[in-house]
N, C-alpha and C positions, 0 to 999 in steps of 0.2 A: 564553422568548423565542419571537416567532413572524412568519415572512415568510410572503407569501401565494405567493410563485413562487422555485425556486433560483437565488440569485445567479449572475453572471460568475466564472468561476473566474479570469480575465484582471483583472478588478477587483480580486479580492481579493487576485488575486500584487499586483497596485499600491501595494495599501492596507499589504500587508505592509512592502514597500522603502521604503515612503516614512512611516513613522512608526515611529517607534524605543517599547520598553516597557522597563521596568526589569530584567525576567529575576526568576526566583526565588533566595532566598536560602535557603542551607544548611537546613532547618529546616521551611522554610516552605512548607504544602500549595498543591495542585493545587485551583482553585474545580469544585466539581461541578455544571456549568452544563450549559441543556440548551437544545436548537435544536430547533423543526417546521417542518418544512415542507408549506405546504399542498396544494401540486400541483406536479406534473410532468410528462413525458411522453416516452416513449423516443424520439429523434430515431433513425426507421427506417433514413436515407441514412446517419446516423454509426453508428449500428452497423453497416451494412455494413460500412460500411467500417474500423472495429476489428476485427471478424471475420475480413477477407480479409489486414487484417496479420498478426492474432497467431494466423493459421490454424485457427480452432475452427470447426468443424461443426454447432455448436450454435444453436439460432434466437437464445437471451440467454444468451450466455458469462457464468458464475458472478462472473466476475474483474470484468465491464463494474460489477459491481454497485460497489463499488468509483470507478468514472469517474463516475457517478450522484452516490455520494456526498461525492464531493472539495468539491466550492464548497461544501457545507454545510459542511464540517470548518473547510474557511477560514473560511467568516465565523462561526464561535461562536469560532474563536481570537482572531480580530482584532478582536472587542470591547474596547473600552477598557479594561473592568475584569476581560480576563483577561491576567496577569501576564507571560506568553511570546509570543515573535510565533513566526510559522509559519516563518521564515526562520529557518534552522539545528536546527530539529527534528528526529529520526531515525524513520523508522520503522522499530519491532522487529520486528513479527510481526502476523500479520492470519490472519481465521481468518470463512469465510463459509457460512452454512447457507442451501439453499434447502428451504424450506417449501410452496413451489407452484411451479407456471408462472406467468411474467408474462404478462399479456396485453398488447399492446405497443399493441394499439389504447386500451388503457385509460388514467386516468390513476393517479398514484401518491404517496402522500405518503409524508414521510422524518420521525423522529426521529432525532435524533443527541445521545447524550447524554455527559457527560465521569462515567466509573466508576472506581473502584479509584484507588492513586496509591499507587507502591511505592520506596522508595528504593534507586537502584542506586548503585554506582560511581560516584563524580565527578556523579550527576545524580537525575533523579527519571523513573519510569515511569508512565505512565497510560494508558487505553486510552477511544477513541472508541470505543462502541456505536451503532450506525445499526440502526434499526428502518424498513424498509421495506415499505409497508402497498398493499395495493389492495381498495377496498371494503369494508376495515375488516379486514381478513386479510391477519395478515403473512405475506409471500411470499417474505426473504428477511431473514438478521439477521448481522450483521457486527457484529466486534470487531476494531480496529485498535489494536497496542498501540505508543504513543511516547515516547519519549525525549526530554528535554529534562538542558540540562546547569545548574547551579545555580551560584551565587556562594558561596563560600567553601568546597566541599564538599572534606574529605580527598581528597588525591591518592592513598593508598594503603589509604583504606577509607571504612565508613561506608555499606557496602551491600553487596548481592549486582554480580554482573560485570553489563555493561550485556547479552552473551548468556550465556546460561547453556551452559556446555558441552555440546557436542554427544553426544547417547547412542545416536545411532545411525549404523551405519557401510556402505560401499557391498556394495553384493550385485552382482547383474549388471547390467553397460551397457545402457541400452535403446536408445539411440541417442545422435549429434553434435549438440549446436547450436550455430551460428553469431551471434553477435552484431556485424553490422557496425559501423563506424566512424559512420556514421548512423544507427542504429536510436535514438538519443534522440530524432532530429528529427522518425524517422517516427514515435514512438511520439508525439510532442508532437499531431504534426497528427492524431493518432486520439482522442486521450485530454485534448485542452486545457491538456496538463499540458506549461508552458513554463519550467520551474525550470532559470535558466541551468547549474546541472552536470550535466542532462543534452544538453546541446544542442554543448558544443563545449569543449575542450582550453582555450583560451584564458580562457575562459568557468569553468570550475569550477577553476582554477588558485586563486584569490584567496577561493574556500572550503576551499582545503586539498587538492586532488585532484589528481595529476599528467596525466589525463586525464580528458576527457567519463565520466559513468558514466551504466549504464543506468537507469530508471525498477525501481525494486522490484518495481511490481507489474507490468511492461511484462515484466518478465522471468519472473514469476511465471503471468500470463496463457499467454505461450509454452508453459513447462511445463505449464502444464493443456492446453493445445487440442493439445500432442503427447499425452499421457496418454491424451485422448479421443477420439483418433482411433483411436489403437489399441485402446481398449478397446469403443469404438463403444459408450457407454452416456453421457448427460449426468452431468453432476457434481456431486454432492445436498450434500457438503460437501467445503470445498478449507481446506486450513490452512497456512502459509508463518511461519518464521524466517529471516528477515534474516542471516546471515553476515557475510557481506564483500561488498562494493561490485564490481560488475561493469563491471570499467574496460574502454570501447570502443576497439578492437576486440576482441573476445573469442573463441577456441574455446572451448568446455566440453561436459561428455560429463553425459547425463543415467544417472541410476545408480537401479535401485530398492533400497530399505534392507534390508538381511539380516534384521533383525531381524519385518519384518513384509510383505506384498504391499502395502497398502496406499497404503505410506511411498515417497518419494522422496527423491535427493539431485541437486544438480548444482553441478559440480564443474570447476574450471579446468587447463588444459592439467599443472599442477604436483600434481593433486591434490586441491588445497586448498577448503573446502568454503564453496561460495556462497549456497546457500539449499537448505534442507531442510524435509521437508512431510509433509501426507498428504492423497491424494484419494479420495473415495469416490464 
C-alpha cells in the first residue's frame, strides 16, 4: 500500500471510533501488511515545541521519531482488511535506532511494515517496524511491539505473559520525575496523540482505568531527554518495555539498572516498576 503524504493522526483516531472490525479469533494470524509513505517533513515550530516539553536538548529527540510515525501506524491498521482496530490495542515495547542525523530541512519517507505475530496470554503480539529514509538512507529504524487481545483465547494459557518478567532490578536513583495531572493534555498538544485515556479521569474510566494515564511513549521521551542531559551525548539507540500504566498524577523516581550502565528503570512512589529500558 502506498500514500503519497502522511495521513491526520485526528482522522485516523475518527476512523477508528467510528467503525467497528471483527477482532481476531483464538488461532488466527496477524495479516503482514505494509505501508510507504512517500514524503514528509519535520514541522520545525512542533518540534520545538515537543522538545521544550519533554525537555531534550537534542536538535531530533530519538523519541519524536515515534510522533512521525504514529498516523502511519493508524492508517495500515484501519484498513478494512486488517482484522483489529487501533482502539484498545496495547503498546508493549518499542525499541529505536538512529542511523544518521535528520536533516530537518529535508524531506523524509516512512515504511511501516506489520513483522512477527507471537501469541501471548489471552491475546496475540505483533510489532510495527518503521523504516525511516532520507535520500534513500535510513536514518532511523523503529520496532513497536503490540498487543491485541483475541476471541476465545484461554484465560489461563495459550501463550507466554503479555510482559515477560522483569530481569532487571534498580541500582541507583538518578533523580524524581513528576507526572502532573495534565501532562496527557500537554503531551496531546505536542504529539497529536488525543486517545481519550490520556486526557482525563472521566475520560479513560469506560476503558477500564481509574484515572487519566500517561502517553507510553510521552513518558518514555521524558526518560530519555533526562538521560541526555545528564550524559550530554544524543541518543544513538533507545529501547522501552511497557510495565504498568502511569496513572496521572504520578511521582516516580528514575533508577539506573544494577545489572548494566546502560539500562534504566522508573519506578512509582511504591516501588513498583513502570517502564524499563536502555539507552545508548
Amino acid at each position: 500500500m502506498h500514500v503519497d503524504t502522511l495521513p491526520s493522526l485526528a482522522g485516523e483516531y475518527w476512523r477508528a471510533f467510528a467503525h467497528s472490525k471483527p477482532g481476531l479469533a483464538y488461532g488466527e494470524a496477524i495479516p503482514q501488511h505494509t505501508l510507504e509513505v512517500a514524503a514528509t517533513r519535520v514541522d520545525a515550530q512542533a518540534l520545538a515545541r515537543y522538545r521544550q516539553f519533554v525537555g531534550s536538548i537534542e536538535e531530533f529527540p530519538l523519541a519524536y521519531a515515534y510522533v512521525l510515525a504514529q498516523p502511519a501506524h493508524f492508517h495500515l491498521i484501519n484498513q478494512p482488511d486488517f482484522p483489529v482496530r487501533c482502539v484498545g490495542l496495547v503498546h508493549a515495547d518499542n525499541r529505536i535506532v538512529r542511523h544518521a542525523d535528520v536533516d530537518l530541512a529535508q524531506p523524509l519517507a516512512l515504511t511501516v511494515a506489520v513483522t512477527g505475530d507471537r501469541v501471548r496470554r489471552r491475546g496475540r503480539e505483533f510489532n510495527l517496524r518503521t523504516l525511516i529514509t532520507q535520500g534513500g538512507q535510513t536514518v532511523i529504524e523503529m520496532d513497536s511491539g503490540t498487543f491485541t487481545r483475541v476471541r476465545g483465547a484461554p484465560r489461563d494459557g495459550g501463550g507466554a505473559a503479555e510482559a515477560p518478567a522483569s530481569v532487571v532490578t534498580a541500582g541507583a536513583r538518578i533523580t524524581e520525575l513528576r507526572f502532573a495531572a495534565n501532562f496527557g493534555r500537554r503531551y496531546a498538544r505536542v504529539s497529536g496523540d488525543y486517545n481519550p485515556i490520556h486526557l482525563a479521569g472521566w475520560l479513560a474510566r469506560p476503558f477500564g482505568f481509574r484515572r487519566a494515564i500517561a502517553h507510553g511513549v510521552g513518558s518514555m521521551a521524558r526518560v530519555d531527554a533526562e538521560l541526555g542531559r545528564r550524559a550530554g551525548t544524543p541518543t544513538r539507540e533507545l529501547t522501552v518495555r511497557f510495565r504498568r500504566p502511569v496513572e496521572l498524577p504520578c511521582q516516580t523516581a528514575l533508577h539506573q539498572c544494577a545489572e548494566h550502565t546502560d539500562g534504566y528503570l522508573l519506578v512509582d512512589a511504591n516501588g513498583r516498576e513502570l517502564l524499563s529500558g536502555t539507552r545508548r
